[in-house]
C-alpha positions as CSV (number, residue, x, y, z in Angstrom):
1,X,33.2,5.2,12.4
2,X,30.3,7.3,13.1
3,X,30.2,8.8,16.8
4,X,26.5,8.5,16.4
5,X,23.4,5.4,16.2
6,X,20.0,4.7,15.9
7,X,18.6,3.7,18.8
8,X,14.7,1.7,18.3
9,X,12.6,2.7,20.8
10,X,9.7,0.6,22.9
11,X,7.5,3.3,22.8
12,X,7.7,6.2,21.1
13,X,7.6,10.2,22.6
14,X,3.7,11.5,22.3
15,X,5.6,14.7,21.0
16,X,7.1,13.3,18.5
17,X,4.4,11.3,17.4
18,X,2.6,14.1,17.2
19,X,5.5,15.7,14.9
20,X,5.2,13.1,12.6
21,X,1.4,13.2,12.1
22,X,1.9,17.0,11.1
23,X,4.8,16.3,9.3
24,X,2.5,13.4,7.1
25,X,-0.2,15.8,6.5
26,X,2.2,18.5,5.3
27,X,4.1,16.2,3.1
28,X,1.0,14.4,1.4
29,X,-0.5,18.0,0.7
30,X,3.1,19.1,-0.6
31,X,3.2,16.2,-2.6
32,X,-0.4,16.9,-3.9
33,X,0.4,20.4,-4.9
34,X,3.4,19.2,-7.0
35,X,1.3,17.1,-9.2
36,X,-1.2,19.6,-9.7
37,X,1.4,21.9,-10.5
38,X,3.3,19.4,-13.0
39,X,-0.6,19.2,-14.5
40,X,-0.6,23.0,-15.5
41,X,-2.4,24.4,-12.4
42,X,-1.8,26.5,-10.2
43,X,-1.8,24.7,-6.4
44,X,-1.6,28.2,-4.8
45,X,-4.8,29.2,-6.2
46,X,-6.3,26.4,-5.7
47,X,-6.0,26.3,-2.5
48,X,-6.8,29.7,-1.8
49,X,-10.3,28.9,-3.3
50,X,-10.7,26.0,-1.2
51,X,-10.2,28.2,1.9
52,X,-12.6,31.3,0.6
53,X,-15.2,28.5,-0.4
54,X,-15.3,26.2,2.8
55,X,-14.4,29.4,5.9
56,X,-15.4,32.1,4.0
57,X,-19.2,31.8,4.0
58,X,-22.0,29.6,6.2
59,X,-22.9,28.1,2.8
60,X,-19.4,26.4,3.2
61,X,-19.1,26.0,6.7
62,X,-22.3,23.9,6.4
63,X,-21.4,21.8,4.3
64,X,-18.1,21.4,5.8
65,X,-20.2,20.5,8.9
66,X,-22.4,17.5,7.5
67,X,-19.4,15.9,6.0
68,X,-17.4,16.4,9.7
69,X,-20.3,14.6,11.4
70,X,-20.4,10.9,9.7
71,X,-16.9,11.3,9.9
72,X,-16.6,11.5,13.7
73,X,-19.2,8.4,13.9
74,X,-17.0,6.1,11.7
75,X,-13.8,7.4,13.2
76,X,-14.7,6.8,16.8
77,X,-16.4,3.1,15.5
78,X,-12.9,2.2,14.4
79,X,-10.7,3.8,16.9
80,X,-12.6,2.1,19.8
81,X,-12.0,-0.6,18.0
82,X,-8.2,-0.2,18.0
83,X,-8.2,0.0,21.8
84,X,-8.6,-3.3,22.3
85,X,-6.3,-4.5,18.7
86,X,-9.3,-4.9,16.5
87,X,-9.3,-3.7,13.3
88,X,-13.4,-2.8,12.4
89,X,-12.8,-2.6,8.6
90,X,-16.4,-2.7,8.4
91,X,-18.2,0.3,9.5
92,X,-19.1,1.1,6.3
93,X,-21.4,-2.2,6.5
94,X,-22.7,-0.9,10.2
95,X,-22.9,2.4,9.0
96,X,-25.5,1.2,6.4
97,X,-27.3,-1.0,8.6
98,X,-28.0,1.6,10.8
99,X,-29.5,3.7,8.0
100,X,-31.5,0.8,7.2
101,X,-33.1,-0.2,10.4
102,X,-33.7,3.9,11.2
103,X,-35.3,4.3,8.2
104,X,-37.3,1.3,8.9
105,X,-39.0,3.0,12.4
106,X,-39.1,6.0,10.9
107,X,-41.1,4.6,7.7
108,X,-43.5,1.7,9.0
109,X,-44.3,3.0,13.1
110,X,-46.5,5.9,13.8
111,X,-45.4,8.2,16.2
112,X,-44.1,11.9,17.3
113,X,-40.5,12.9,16.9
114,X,-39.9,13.3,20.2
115,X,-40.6,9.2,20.3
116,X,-39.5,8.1,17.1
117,X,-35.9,10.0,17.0
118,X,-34.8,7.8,20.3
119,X,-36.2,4.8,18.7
120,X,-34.7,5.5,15.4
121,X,-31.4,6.0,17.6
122,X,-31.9,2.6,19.3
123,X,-32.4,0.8,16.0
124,X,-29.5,2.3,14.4
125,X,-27.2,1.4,17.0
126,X,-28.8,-2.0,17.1
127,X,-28.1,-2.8,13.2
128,X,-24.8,-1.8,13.0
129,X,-24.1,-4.1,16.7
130,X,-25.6,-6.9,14.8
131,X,-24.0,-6.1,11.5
132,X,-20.6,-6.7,13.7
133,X,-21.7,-9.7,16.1
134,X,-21.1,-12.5,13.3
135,X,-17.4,-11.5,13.0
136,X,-17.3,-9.9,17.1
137,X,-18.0,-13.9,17.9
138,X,-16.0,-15.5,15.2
139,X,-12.9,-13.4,16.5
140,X,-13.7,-14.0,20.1
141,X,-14.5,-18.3,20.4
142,X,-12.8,-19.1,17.1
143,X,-9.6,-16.4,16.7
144,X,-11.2,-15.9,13.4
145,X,-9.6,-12.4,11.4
146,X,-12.1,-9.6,12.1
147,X,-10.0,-7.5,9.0
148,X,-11.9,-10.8,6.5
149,X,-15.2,-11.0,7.8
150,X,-15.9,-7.4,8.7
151,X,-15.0,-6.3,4.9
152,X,-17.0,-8.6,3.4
153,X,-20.1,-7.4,5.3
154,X,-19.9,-4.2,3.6
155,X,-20.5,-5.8,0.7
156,X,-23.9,-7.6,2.0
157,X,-25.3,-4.2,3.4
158,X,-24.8,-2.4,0.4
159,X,-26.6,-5.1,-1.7
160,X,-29.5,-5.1,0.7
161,X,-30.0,-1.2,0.9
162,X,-30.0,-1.4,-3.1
163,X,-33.0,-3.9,-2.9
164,X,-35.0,-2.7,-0.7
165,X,-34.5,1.0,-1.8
166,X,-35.1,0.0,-5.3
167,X,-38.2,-2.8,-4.4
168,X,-40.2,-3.1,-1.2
169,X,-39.2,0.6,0.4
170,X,-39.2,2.0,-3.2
171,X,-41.0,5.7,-3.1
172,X,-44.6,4.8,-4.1
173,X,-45.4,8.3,-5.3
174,X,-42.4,8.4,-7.9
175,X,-41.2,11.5,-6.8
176,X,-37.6,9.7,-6.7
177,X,-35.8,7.1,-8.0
178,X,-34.2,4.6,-6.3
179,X,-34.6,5.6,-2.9
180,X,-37.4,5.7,-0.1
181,X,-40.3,8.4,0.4
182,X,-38.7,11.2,2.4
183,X,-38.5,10.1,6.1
184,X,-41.7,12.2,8.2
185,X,-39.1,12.6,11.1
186,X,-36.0,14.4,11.1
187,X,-33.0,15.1,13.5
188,X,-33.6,18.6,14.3
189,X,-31.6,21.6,12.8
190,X,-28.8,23.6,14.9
191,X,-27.4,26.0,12.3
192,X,-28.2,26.3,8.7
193,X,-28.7,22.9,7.4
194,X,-26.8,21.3,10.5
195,X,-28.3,19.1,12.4
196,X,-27.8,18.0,16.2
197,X,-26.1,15.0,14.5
198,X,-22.5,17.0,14.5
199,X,-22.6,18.1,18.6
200,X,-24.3,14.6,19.8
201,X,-20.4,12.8,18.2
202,X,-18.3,15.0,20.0
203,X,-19.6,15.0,23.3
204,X,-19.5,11.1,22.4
205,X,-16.3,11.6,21.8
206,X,-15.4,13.2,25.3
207,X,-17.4,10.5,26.8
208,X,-15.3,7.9,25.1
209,X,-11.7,9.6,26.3
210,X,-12.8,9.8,29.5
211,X,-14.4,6.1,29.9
212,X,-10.7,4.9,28.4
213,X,-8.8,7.3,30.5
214,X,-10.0,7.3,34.0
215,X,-12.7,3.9,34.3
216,X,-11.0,0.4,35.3
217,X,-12.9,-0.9,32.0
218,X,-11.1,1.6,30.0
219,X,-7.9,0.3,31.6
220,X,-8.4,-3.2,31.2
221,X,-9.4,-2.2,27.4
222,X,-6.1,-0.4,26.8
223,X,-4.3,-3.5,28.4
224,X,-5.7,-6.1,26.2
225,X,-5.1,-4.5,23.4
226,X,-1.4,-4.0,24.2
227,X,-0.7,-7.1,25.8
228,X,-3.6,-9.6,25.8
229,X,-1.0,-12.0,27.4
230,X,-0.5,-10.4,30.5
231,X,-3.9,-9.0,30.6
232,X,-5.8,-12.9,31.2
233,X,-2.6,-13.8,33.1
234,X,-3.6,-10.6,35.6
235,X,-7.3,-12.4,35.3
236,X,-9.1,-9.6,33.4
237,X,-11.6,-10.9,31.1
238,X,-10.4,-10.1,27.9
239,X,-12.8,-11.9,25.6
240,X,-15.9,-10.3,27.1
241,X,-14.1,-6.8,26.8
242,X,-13.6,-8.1,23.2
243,X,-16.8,-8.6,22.7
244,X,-18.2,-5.5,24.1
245,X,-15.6,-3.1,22.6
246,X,-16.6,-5.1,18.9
247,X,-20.3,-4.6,19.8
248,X,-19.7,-0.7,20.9
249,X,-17.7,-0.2,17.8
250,X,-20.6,-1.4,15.1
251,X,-23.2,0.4,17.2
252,X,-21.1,4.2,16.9
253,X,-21.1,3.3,13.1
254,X,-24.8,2.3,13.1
255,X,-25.6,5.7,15.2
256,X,-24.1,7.6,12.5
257,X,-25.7,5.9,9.8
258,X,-29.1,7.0,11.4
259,X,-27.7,10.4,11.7
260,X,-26.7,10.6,7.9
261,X,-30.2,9.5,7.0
262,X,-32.2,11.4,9.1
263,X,-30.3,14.4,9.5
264,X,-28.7,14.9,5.9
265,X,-30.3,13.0,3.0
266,X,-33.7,12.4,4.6
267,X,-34.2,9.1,2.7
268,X,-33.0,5.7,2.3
269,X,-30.8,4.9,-0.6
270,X,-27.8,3.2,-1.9
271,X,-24.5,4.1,-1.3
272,X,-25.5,6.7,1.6
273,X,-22.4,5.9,3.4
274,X,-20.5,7.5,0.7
275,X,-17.6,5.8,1.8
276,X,-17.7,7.5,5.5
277,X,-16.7,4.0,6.8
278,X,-13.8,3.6,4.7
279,X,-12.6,7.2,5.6
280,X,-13.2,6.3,9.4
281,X,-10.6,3.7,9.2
282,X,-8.2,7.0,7.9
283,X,-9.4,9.3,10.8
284,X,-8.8,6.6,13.6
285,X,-4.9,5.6,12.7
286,X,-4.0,9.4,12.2
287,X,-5.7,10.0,15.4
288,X,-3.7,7.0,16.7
289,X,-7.0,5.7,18.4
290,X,-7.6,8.9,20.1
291,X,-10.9,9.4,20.5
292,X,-10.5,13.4,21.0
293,X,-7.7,12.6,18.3
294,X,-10.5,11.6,15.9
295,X,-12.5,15.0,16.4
296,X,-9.0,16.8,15.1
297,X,-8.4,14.2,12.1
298,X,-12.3,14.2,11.6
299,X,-12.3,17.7,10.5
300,X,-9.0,17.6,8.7
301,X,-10.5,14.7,5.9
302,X,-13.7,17.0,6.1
303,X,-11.9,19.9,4.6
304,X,-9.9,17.4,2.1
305,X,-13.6,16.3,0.8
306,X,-15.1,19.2,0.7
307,X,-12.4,21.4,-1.2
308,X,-12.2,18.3,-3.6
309,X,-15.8,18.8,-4.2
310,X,-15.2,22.2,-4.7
311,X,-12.4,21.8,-7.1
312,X,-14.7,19.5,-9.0
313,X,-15.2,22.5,-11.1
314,X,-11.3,23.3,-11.6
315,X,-10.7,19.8,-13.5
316,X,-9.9,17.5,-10.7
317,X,-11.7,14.6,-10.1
318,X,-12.7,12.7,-6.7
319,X,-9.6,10.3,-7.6
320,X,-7.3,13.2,-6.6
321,X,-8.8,13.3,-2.8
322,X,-8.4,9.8,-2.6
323,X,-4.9,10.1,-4.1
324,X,-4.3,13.2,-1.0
325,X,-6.0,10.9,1.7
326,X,-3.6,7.8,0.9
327,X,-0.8,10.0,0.6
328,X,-1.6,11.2,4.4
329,X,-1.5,7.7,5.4
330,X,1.2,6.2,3.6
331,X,3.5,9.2,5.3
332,X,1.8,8.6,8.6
333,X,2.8,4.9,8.2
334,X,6.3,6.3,7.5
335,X,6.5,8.7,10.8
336,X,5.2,6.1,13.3
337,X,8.0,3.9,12.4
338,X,10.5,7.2,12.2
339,X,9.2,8.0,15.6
340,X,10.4,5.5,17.0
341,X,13.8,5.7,16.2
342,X,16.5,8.6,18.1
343,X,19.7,9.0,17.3
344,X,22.5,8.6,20.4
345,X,26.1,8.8,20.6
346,X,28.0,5.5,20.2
347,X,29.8,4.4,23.4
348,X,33.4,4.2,23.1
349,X,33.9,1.0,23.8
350,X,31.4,-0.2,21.4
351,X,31.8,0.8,18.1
């Protein structure tokens, strides 16, 4: 008999939790550079080109840079989420919407920057709130699955940005196609081709933390998401926390949809989410819901994109980042239940 068991633990040690997210990342890119290996290349170089190209110049660092910044918006929009045991599978839906209704003040009211960027802000934040309330209220008054209803938004979102970039908001000078006239405000520049976009997420990122650290709201957020059980039976109101943490969660989306668009592509067009909301739902459960966790896991997945985009070249197709990003995830999924396992001696009398 074995002098030693496993041991299943309630909770599991932060340290090792931590562990195990390292470990995941280190294993999926392990397991990536195998198969390019068994392919003919060589993983060694390749990643030494990915370095040089994103660190080694501002030309990479920028780029790095505007694909960090959706990424915080979409990963904070789910993680918030999370808090409370909602799973926002939908900010790429929100995301759009708040494209869509910046783009709208930006195009059809007259106006100086300095009025229209806070409006543009408002209405981003607004369309991806209402682009969530349909399944915020269906989960909260009818227990309906927010994972269903949320997806299938994304869907409707991306249909209507297609119209209306392709008909009504179409560029009348022809300059483009398939997208709106060139937005006459912009999100002012902070380095390069960065944009204000990147340092407005991660202060709202600290803001987040320290709401769901150190405010009663926060508390009562963490505890219905845990335990929603013992949080009505301690009479704190779960279903309007529910509601407001849904509501919060599509607006962060929304905000960085209105970042995207007026800080990055300048117009209105299909598919500018470019799957940021799908990613987001990758940064949040590696950042286990962290919202300074999301920062850290935000910037990781950047530098996954942009050295597939740089490898692009090399043979390897955007298939192969998604293959790397679900490989991070499918070992996360592995070390969270690892984690919270230890192994103890068996007692004499037991075994």
């Amino acid at each position: 008999m074995s002098p030693f068991r496993l041991q299943r633990l309630t909770t599991p040690s932060p340290t090792v939790s931590f562990a195990a997210r390292i470990a995941s990342v280190v294993l999926a890119l392990l397991t990536a550079a195998l198969g390019i290996a068994l392919a003919g290349m060589d993983p060694l170089a390749l990643g030494a080109k990915v370095i040089r190209s994103t660190f080694g110049s501002s030309f990479g660092l920028e780029d790095l840079c505007l694909l960090f910044s959706p990424l915080i918006y979409c990963g904070l929009a789910v993680a918030v989420g999370l808090r409370i045991g909602v799973w926002n599978i939908g900010a790429e839906g929100q995301f759009n919407l708040g494209a869509f209704a910046a783009s709208g003040v930006a195009l059809f009211i007259p106006g100086p920057p300095t009025l229209l960027l806070p409006l543009m802000a408002l209405a981003g934040m607004a369309g991806g709130a209402l682009w969530i309330l349909i399944p915020t209220l269906a989960r909260a008054y009818a227990d309906v699955s927010e994972l269903i209803t949320t997806l299938l938004m994304n869907f409707v979102a991306l249909l209507l940005l297609y119209y209306v970039a392709t008909g009504p908001w179409l560029d009348p000078s022809g300059m483009a196609l398939a997208t709106t006239a060139r937005l006459p405000v912009a999100v002012p520049e902070l380095w390069g081709i960065v944009h204000w976009g990147l340092p407005v997420g991660i202060l709202l990122a600290l803001a987040l933390a320290g709401a769901f650290a150190f405010s009663r709201c926060g508390y009562e957020v963490r505890i219905g998401g845990s335990n929603p059980g013992a949080a009505r039976y301690a009479g704190m109101p779960v279903r309007r926390h529910l509601i407001t943490v849904m509501l919060l969660s599509g607006a962060l989306a929304g905000l960085g949809g209105m970042m995207e668009v007026a800080g990055t592509v300048h117009r209105l067009q299909g598919g500018i989410s470019n799957n940021f909301g799908y990613l987001g739902i990758m940064v949040a459960v590696l950042a286990r819901a962290a919202p300074l966790g999301v920062v850290a896991t935000a910037l990781l997945m950047a530098v996954i994109l942009n050295g597939g985009i740089i490898l692009q070249p090399q043979g390897l197709t955007t298939h192969t980042v998604l293959a790397v990003t679900g490989l991070i995830l499918f070992y996360a999924a592995i070390g969270d239940e690892a984690a919270r396992y230890r192994l103890v001696r068996s007692s004499a009398k037991g075994e």
